[in-house]
C-alpha positions, 0 to 999 in steps of 0.5 A: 500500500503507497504512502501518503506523505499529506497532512492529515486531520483526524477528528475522534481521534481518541475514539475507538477508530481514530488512534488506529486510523492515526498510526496506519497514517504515520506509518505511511508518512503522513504527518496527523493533527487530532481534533479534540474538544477537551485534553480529558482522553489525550492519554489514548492517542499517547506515544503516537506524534499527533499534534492534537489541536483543541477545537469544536465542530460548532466553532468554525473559528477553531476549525479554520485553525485546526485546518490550516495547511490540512491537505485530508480530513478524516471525519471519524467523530460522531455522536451516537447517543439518544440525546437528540440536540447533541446528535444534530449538533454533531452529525448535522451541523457539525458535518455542515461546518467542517464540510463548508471549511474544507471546500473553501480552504481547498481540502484535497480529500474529504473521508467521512465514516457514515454507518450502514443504518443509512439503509433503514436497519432492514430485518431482511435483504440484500445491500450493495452500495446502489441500494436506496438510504432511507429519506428518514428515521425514528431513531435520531443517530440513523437520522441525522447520519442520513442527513450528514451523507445528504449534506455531503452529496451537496458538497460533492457537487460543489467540488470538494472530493469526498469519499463514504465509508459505511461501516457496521459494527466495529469491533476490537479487543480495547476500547469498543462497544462491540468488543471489551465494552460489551464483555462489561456490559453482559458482566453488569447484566442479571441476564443477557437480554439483547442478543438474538442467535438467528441475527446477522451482523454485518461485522469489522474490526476497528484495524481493519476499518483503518486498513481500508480508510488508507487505502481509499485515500489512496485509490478511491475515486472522488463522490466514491461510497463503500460498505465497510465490513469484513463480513456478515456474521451470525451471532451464535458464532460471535456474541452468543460465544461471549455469553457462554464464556461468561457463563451467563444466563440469556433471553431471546429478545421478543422481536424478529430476527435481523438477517439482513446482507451487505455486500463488501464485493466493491472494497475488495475490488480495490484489493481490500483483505483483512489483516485481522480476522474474526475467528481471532478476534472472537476467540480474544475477546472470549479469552478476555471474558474468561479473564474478567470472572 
């Protein structure tokens, strides 16, 4: 895979994808700046050289700061609470400013991390990168991910190259919600109640996700989309390993099974493999469940 020696912002780069999306970087040369509201989670980006810059999606004044001199952006951040102001403030507005800067600053790529929920989170069916997104959602963080790709399909058209990602669930061993922190949330539960057996899930792991970020900065073509996922994967062979490792006790959720396929045939086009699998990583997070009983 070619260098990229640019320089590259980064914003959530002490989420679970953005540390990892900063060391595949500068591995490959480029040089990184880290947007960050707050130093409260420096500590996780420690021993990479990133120059985190303090800054607000909302502040257009500190992402013109944080952008100076910026040749790709990286748009990790989002908010995916309940909270609905906080989540239109982040994936609406925040989408809005940091898309409006870069074109007007001359950004030379745009990379942005949508979610595979822009399809609607279907119960069945099959999803390649030519299927519909949805006009609207009940659920706020589907939603104003929806309104965050519409607002860059306007910023394609004006000019500014902008390359989507749509991952599914990203998944590692440190620091994620489908991996250690799910370990934590079956351990504080009575009972495993949000697991079915006979669901799908379209699943990557974080390093993979930074694997196919670079490489679409490198060989991606300007207003390109891809689904970002290693595979679909039945929960019996994913959580449902977890809660046996536990040894907890679980119930089938009262609702229909979510069997839906997304197609990863156009990543791999690009010459995509994965560099961690998912046989390994489950058999460490089962390994890391057992270590916490």
């Amino acid at each position: 895979m070619e260098d990229i020696e640019a320089k590259v912002l980064i914003t959530g780069v002490t989420g679970t994808l953005g540390g990892r999306v900063a060391s595949k970087f500068l591995k490959h040369g480029a040089s990184i700046k880290g947007l960050v509201r707050n130093e409260s989670n420096v500590d996780l980006i420690s021993g990479l050289e990133v120059q985190t810059v303090q800054g607000d999606l909302l502040n257009r004044n500190s992402l013109y700061k944080a952008l100076k001199d910026v040749d790709i952006v990286i748009h990790c951040a989002a908010y995916l609470g309940e909270e609905e102001e906080e989540a239109v403030n982040s994936n609406v507005l925040g989408v809005e400013n940091i898309a409006s800067i870069s074109l007007e600053l001359g950004i030379k790529k745009f990379i942005h991390l949508s979610t595979l929920a822009v399809y609607g989170e279907p119960n069945e069916g099959f999803y390649d990168e030519s299927s519909p997104i949805i006009e609207n959602h009940e659920e706020i963080y589907i939603k104003t991910k929806v309104q965050s790709e519409r607002i860059l399909e306007k910023y394609k058209q004006k000019g500014l190259n902008v390359i989507i990602l749509r991952p599914g669930a990203i998944c590692s061993e440190e620091n994620s919600y489908w991996g250690d922190r799910q370990i934590i949330r079956m351990i504080d539960a009575e009972k495993v109640t949000w697991v079915h057996p006979n669901d799908i899930v379209p699943w990557i792991h974080a390093d993979n996700l930074a694997e196919m970020i670079h490489l679409v900065c490198s060989n991606g073509k300007p207003g390109d989309i891809y689904n970002a996922i290693d595979g679909n994967f039945p929960e019996k062979n994913f959580r449902i390993k977890l809660i046996s490792a536990l040894g907890k006790e679980y119930q089938i959720p009262n609702r229909q099974a979510e069997c839906a396929i997304y197609s990863n045939e156009k990543i791999r086009s690009l010459g995509y493999r994965p560099i961690r699998t998912f046989a390994e990583t489950i058999s460490n997070l089962s390994d890391l469940a057992i270590s916490k009983l």
